[in-house]
N, C-alpha and C positions, 0 to 999 in steps of 0.2 A: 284192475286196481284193487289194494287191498285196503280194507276199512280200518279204520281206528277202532279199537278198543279201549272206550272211555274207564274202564277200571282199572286197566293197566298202563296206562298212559296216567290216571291220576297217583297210583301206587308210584309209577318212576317220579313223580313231582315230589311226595309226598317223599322218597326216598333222601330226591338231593335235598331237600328243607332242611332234614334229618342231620345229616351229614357237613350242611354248613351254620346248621346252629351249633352243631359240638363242636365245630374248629372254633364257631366264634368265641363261642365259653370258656376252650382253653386258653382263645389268646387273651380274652381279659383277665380270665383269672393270672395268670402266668405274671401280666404288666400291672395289677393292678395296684394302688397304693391305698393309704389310707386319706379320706377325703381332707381331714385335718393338716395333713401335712403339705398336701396338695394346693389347698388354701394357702395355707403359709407363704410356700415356695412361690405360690403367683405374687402376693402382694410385696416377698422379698424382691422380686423382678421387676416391678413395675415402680416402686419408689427409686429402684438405683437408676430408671430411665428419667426421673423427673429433672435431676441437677443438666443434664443434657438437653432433655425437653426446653427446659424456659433456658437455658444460653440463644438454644435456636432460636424463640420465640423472640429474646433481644436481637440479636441479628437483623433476622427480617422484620423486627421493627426499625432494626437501624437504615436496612435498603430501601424500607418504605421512606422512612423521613427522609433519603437522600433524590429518590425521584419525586415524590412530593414538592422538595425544596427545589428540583430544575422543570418542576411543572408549574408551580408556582411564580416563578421568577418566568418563564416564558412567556407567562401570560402577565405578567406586570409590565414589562419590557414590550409589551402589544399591544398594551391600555386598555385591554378587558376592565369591563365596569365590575365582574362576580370574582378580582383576584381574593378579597376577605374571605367571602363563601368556601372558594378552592382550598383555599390554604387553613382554614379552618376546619372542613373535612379531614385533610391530607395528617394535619397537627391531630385530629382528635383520634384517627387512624392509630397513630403511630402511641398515642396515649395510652390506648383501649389494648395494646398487643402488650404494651410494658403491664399495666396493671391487672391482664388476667394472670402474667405468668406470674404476678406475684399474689393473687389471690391464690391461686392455683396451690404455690408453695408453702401460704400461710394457712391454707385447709386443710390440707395433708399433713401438714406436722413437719415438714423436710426442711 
């Protein structure tokens, strides 16, 4: 069996380090941008998702109020004693999803 030679076993380690921190450094430097601009570009991205965002958020507040309104109504039509409870969860539900997305938009500036 032949032994390891821990100096030249650490030199090959030591080699590929070598060699894949220069590849890293050219590929950053190569893509890199300026951090100000990079900034920008996110926050120009992430406002144009907002008007999309809260349509969704009305939506599925609309689907919520519409199961709400046949889980509510099932349970009236069954003479459950907690329909106010349910249906006052289900209402405040559907309240809480309209009123973030429009916190949402009047904090942002959109």
């Amino acid at each position: 069996m032949k032994m390891f030679n821990r100096k030249s076993c650490f030199t090959k380690q030591l080699l590929i380090v070598g060699v894949i921190s220069g590849f890293l450094s050219l590929y950053v430097n190569s893509f890199g941008q300026d951090g100000n601009a990079g900034i920008n570009q996110a926050n120009t991205q992430v406002r144009s998702y907002f008007a999309s965002g809260t349509s969704l958020m009305y939506a599925i507040g609309a689907i919520v109020g519409l199961i709400g309104a046949v889980k509510v109504y099932q349970k009236w039509n069954a003479g459950d004693p907690d329909t106010g409870r349910v249906a006052a969860a289900w209402f405040g539900s559907c309240v809480f999803l309209v009123v973030v997305a429009t916190v949402i938009k009047a904090f942002f500036g959109i």
